[in-house]
N, C-alpha and C positions, 0 to 999 in steps of 0.2 A: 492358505487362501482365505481361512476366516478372518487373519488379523485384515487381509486388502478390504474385505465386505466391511468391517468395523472402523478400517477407513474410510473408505470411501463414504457409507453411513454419515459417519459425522462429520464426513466435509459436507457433502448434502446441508446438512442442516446448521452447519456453521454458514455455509453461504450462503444460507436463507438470509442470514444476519446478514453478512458481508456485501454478498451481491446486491439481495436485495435493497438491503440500504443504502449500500451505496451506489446503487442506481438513483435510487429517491433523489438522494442528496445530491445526484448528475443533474437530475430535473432541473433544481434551479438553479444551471448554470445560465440557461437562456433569460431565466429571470435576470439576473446577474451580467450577463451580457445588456441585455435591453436595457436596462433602468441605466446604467454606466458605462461610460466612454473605456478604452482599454487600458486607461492611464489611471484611472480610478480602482478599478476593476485590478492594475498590474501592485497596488496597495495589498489588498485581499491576497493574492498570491505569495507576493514579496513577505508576509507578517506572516501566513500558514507555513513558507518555507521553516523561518526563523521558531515558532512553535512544532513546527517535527521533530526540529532536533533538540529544543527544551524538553520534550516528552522523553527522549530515548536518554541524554541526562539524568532526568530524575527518575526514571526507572532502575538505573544502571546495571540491568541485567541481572535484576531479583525475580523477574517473571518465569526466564528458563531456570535462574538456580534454584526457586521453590518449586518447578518438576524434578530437578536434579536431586534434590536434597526430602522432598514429600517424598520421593519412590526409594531412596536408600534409607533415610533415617526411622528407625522405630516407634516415632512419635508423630508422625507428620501435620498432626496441631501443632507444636511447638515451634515449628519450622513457618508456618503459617502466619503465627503471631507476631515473632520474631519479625519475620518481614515486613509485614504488616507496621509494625512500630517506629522499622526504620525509616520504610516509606512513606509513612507518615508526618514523623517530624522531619524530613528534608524538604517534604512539597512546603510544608508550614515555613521555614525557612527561606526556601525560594521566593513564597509572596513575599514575607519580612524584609530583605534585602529587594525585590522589587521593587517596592513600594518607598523605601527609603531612597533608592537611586535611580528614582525613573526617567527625571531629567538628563544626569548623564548618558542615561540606557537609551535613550530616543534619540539624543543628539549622533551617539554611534552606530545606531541603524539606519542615518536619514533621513529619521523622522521627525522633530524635532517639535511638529504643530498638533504631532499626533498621537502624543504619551499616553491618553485615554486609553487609546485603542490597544494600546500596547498591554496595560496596566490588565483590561478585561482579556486579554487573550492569555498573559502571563498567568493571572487567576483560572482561568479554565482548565488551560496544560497543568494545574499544581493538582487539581481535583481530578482530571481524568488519569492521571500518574496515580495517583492512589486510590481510583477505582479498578487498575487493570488490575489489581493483586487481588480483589475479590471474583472478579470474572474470570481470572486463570484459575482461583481454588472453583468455580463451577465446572470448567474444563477439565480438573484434578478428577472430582465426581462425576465425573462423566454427564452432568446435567446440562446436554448441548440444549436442550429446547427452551428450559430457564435462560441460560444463556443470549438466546437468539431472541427471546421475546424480552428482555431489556434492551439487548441493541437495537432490535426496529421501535420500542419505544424509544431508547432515542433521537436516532431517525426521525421520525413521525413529529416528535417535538419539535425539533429541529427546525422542519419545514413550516410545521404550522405557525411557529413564531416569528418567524420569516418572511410567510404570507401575512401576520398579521399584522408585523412592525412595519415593513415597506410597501404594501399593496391596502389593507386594511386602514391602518393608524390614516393616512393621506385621505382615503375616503371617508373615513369618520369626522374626520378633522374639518372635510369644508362643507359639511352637515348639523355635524352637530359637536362642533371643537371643548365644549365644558366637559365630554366623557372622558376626553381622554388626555388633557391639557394638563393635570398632574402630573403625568410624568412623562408624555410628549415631548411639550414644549418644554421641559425643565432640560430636557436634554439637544435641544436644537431644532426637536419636529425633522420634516423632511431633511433639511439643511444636515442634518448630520450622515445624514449616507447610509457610505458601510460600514460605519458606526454599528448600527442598528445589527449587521449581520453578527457580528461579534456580542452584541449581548442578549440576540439569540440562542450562541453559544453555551454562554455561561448557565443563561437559566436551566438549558434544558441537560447539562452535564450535572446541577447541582442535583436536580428532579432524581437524576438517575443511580445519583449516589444514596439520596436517599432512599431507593427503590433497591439499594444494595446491602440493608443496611443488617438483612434476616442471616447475610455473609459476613459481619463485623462482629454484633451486639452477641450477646447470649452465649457467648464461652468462655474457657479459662485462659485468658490472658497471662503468658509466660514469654519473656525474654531473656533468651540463652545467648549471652556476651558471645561464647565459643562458636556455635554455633553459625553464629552472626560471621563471624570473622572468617572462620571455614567458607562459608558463603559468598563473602566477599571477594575473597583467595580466588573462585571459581570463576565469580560473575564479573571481575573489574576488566579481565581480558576483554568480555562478552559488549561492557561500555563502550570500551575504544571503539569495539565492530560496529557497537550500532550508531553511536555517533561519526565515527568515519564514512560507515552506511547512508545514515540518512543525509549527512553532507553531501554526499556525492548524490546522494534520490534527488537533491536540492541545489543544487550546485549553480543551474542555469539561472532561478530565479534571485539567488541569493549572489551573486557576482555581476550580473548583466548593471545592477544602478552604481555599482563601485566602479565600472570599467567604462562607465560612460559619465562621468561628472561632467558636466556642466551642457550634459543633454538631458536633465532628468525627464523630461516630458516622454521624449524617444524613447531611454530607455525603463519607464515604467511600462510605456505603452507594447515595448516587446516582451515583457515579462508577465504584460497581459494577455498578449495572444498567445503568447510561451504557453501558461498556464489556461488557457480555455483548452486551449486542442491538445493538452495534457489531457483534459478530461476525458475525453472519446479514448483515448489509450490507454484511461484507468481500467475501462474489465479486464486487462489481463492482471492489473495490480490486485484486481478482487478476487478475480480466480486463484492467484499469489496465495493472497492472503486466508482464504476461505480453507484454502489448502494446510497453510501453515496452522492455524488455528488446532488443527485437528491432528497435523503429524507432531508436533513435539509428544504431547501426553503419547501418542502410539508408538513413537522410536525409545521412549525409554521403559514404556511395558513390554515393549517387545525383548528389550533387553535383557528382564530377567527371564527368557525363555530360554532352552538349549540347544542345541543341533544346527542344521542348517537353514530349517523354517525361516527363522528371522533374517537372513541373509536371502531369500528368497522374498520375503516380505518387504525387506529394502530397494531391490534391484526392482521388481512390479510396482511398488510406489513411485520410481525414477520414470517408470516407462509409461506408465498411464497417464503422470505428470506433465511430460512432453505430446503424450498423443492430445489431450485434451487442450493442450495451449496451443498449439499450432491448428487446432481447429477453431480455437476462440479467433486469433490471429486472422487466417483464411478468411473464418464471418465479416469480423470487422470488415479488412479490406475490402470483400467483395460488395458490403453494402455501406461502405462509409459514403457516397454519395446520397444515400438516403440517413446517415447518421451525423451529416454533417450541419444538417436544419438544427441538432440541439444546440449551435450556437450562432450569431448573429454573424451576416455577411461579411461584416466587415471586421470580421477574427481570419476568412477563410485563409487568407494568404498565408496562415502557420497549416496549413491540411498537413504539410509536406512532412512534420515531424511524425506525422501517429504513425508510418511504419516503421519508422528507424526506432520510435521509442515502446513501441509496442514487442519488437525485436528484441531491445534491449530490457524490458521486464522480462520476457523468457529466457532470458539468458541468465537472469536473478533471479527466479525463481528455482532455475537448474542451481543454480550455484548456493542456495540454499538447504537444497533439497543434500546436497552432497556435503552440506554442514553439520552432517551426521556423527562423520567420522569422529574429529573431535571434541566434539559433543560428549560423545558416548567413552570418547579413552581421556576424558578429563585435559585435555590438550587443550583447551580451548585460548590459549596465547596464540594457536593457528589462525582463529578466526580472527585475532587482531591482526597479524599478520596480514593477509589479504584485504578488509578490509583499509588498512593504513594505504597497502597497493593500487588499491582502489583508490581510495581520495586521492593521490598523489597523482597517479593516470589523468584521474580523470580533472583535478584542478589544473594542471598542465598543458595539459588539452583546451580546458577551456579558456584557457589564459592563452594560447596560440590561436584557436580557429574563431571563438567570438568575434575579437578585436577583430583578427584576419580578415572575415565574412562581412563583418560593420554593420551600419544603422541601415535597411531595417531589418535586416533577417540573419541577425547576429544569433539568434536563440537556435537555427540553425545547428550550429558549432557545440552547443551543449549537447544538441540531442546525439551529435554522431560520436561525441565526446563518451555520452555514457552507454552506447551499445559498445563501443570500442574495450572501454575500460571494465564491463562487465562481462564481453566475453573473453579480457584475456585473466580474469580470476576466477572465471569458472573452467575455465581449461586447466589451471594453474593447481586448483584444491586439485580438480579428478586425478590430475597425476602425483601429487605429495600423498594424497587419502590413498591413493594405491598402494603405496609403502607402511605406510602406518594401518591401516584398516583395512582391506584389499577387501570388494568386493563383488562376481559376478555378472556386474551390468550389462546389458544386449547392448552393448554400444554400436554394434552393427545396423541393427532392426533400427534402433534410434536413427542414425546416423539417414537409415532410409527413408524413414518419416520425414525427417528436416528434407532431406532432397526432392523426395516427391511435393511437399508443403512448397518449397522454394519455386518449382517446375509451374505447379499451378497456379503460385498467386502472381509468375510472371505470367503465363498464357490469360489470366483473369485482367490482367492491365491490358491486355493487347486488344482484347475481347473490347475494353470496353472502350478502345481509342477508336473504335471501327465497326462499330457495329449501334443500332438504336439502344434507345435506353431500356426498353421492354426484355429485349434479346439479350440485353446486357448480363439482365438481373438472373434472367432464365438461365442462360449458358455460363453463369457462373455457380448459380442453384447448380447445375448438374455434375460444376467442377467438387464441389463438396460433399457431392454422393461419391463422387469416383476416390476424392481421401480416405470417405466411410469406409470405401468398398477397399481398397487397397489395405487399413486396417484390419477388416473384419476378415480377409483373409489370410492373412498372417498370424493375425490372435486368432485362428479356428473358431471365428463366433457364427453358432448355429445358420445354416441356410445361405451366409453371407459367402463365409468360406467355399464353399462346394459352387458356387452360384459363378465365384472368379475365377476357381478353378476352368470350369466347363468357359469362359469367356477368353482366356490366356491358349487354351488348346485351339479354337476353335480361329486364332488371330494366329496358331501357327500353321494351321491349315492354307 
């Protein structure tokens, strides 16, 4: 039970980083919306898809194999640097050949007018790829609050540069245009857009590497060839998953302008509302995420523990995992009509993905959570495996129901594309991981949670198809007590417990 508290702990304070920030960074979607048509707007998404998967590339799954290889090798500075080295000169590389072929590069994304934009995004994904390897050796040290307080610096940058290039630079400029007409105007002024949000980006990625730097400088720089190679051995599996991974996290926004040529207007503009009402469905990506942050380093110390502790500490990480995202889930849905303001009216017509895709992040987060197995028994050709399943599923899908669905609510078909495709690989690991790693899970209690979660957020639609909006909020407030409540008596949580009991008796009365 100490290692769940030591969990739990530092997912806390990784999601200080994660939630919080990227809540911030939700804010200005409304910016984002307002200032930009959805077609403009479906640019910014379409290029973030395409920079997901540059990042998981040039990582290529050095970030788990320097926890893999820090907790088994004897030196685990050497293992640090090593990577460090490599991941270094590949991002270096990537800009090099960027920059030398950006022309052709634009022209195969569609972009053709907008290699700029490309050029600064390509450069940001090169430096944040080689800033994750100092920020996982903080997570090595257990230094989650260093951690969290560079990523909300981040964050913070982010925004402020944002507010100051699109909201600010405009107001200065029909005041007093000589402040800022250096490097304004040299770059287009207003006219340049979301230009502007992209070199946002950069500055404040560069800021933050150098705010990393007390994690690079001032050690003994060692590169073990073997080492390296061993490492690669482990992590190339780890690439395919993540780049098949993030393809498919990306699938809708990064296929919807290929599948509609010679409607680009249409289908930017659904890749824009695609991607706004993505973002209401990202807390559970954060919750995801906050999570993940904090269980690799724990699933591989817990590794070298003995007994059956750690197989107990697995199965309670699977199950809190699930209680907590089906109540994220629950929130949302119950107050998306008040969550739906962070973005501009005329996005609303996508509302309809955030439960199917909010569905579909819990079902990736489950099926991460169970990426344990081989992980830990050095399999990790598994995790390509599924992941490959994945894209396949789910390009297939969207290559059928897009088209299918059409102009304008083709984005549709991606989102049902990826809860489909991500719950049939998480059913898929749980029963291969049962063979190879078998472990304990309440899959029943689980199994009760999803039913009861399912029961309430249909009686919580119904609620609010027929009822005021006041009563809505209320009667759905009470449906989230009654989840608590059905939890708390099942985990035996003080006063909750005994509290349901005496209500269950008294209802068979």
């Amino acid at each position: 039970m100490a290692g769940i508290k030591s969990l739990v702990k530092d997912t806390a304070v990784y999601g200080l980083s994660s939630i919080v920030g990227r809540f911030l960074n939700w804010c200005l979607v409304p910016l984002y919306v307002y200032l930009f048509p959805a077609d403009e707007y479906g640019v910014v998404s379409y290029l973030y898809g395409f920079t997901a998967v540059a990042l998981v590339i040039l990582n290529y799954g050095m970030e788990t194999g320097f926890f893999r290889f820090a907790n088994k090798e004897s030196e685990p500075e050497t293992v640090y640097t090593t990577s460090l080295i490599s991941v270094g000169a590949t991002s270096l590389l990537f800009i090099a050949l960027l920059t030398i072929f950006l022309r052709p590069v634009a022209g195969a994304m569609l972009l053709p007018h907008d290699s700029l934009f490309i050029w600064l995004l390509g450069v940001t994904v090169a430096v944040d790829a080689f800033s994750n390897l100092p920020f996982a050796y903080l997570r090595f040290k257990n230094k989650a609050w260093r951690f969290a307080l560079i990523k909300l610096m981040n964050v913070g940058l982010n925004i402020a540069l944002n507010l100051f290039f699109l909201l600010g630079c405009p107001a200065i400029g029909r005041h007093c245009p000589s402040a800022i007409g250096w490097f304004y105007d040299a770059l287009g002024g207003e006219s340049f857009g979301i230009g502007w949000i992209f070199v946002a980006n950069i500055i404040s990625s560069l800021i933050v590497l150098l705010a990393l730097t007390p994690q690079i400088i001032g050690r003994r720089w060692v590169f073990n060839g073997a080492l390296l190679r061993r490492m690669l051995s482990y992590s190339w599996p780890l690439l395919i998953l993540g780049v098949a991974g993030i393809l498919s996290q990306n699938m809708g926004q990064l296929l919807i302008p290929y599948l509609f040529k010679g409607h680009e207007t249409e289908a930017r503009t659904m890749v824009g509302i695609y991607g706004a009402n993505m973002k209401i469905a990202i807390v559970m990506v954060m919750f995801t995420q906050a999570f993940r942050y904090a269980y690799e380093p724990f699933i591989f110390s817990q590794a070298r523990n003995e007994g059956e502790g750690k197989s107990r500490a697995y199965c309670d990480a699977m199950k809190y995992f699930v209680i907590f995202g089906l109540l994220i889930f629950l929130g949302v849905m119950f107050y998306l009509p008040v969550l739906k303001h962070f973005i501009s009216p005329g996005y609303w017509s996508g509302l309809r993905v955030v439960p199917v895709m909010m569905a579909a992040e819990l079902c990736f987060g489950i099926f991460f959570n169970l990426s344990l197995w081989y992980k830990l028994t050095d399999r990790t050709q598994w995790g390509m495996y599924f992941s490959l399943l994945c894209f396949a599923l789910m390009l297939g899908l969207n290559l059928w129901l897009v088209p299918a669905i059409g102009i304008p609510d083709g984005y549709m078909g991606s989102a049902w594309a990826a809860l489909i495709s991500y719950a049939a690989v998480m059913v898929i690991s749980y029963f291969v991981g049962r063979h190879y790693y078998p472990l304990p899970y309440e899959v029943r209690r689980i199994a009760l949670y999803c039913l009861a979660a399912v029961i309430l957020y249909i009686g919580g639609e119904w609620i609010g198809s027929c009822s005021p909006m006041w009563m809505t909020y209320c009667l759905r407030g009470a449906l989230l007590l009654v989840y608590c409540g059905i939890v708390g008596a099942f985990e035996n949580v003080p006063v909750v417990s005994p509290a349901m009991r005496k209500i269950l008796r008294k209802s068979k009365k």
